[in-house]
C-alpha positions in Angstrom: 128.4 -144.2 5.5 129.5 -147.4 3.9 127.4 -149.7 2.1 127.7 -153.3 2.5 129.5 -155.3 -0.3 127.2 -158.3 -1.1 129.8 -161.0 0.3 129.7 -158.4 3.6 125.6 -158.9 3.6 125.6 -162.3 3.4 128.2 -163.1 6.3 126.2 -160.6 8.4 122.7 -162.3 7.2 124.7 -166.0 7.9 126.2 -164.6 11.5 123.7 -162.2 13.1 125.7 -161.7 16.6 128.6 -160.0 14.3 131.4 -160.7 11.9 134.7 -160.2 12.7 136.8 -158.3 9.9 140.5 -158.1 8.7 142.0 -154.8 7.3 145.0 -156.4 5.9 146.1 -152.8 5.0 146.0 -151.4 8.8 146.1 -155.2 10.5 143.3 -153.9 12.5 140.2 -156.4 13.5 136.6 -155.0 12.8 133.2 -156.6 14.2 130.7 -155.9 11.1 127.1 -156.3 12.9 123.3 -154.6 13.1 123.2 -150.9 14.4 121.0 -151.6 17.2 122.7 -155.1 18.4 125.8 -153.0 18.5 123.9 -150.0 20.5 121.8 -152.5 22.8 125.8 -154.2 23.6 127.1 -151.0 24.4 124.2 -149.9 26.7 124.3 -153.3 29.1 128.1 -152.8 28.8 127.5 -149.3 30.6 125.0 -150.4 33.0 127.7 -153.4 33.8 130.3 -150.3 34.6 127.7 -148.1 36.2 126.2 -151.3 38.6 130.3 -152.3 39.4 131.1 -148.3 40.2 128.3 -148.5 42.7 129.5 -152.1 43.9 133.1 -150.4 44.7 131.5 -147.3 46.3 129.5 -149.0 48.6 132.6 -151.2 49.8 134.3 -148.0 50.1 131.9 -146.8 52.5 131.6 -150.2 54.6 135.5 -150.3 54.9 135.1 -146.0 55.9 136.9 -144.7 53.2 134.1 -142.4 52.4 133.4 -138.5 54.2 130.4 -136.9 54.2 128.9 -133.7 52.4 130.0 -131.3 55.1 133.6 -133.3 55.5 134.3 -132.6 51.6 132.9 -129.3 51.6 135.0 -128.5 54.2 137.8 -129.9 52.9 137.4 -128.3 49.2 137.0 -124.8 51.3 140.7 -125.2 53.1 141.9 -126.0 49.7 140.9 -123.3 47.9 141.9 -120.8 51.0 145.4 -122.7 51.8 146.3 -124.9 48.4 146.3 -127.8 50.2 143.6 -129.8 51.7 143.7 -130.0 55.7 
């Protein structure tokens, strides 16, 4: 772990959403912010992705792009009998 200089503490103190950061070595951008504002961001991010999966699933299965259990089964069967799905 890396501790905070005291010019980092105070722009994260100042900027509480997050500080953005320049390695001048690497020209790389860094967002310097709280542990658990970073871990509550990355959690709604994934529930975003997980609620838009669903979204495209569903519209898959109005437009009938979708088989059912005993369709896939049946097709993951002829492929592992024949190579090649029927």
């Amino acid at each position: 772990m890396v501790e905070l200089t005291a010019e980092q503490r105070q722009a994260v103190e100042q900027h509480p959403e997050g500080v953005e950061c320049h390695d001048t070595s690497s020209l790389r951008r860094y967002v310097l912010m709280d542990a658990e504002l970073h871990r509550k961001a990355m959690l709604a991010l994934r529930q975003q992705e997980d609620l838009s999966a669903i979204g495209r699933g569903l519209a898959e299965d109005d437009a009938g792009k979708t088989m059912s259990i005993e369709q896939s089964q049946a097709r993951l069967l002829a492929t592992l009998r024949h190579g090649h799905p029927q």
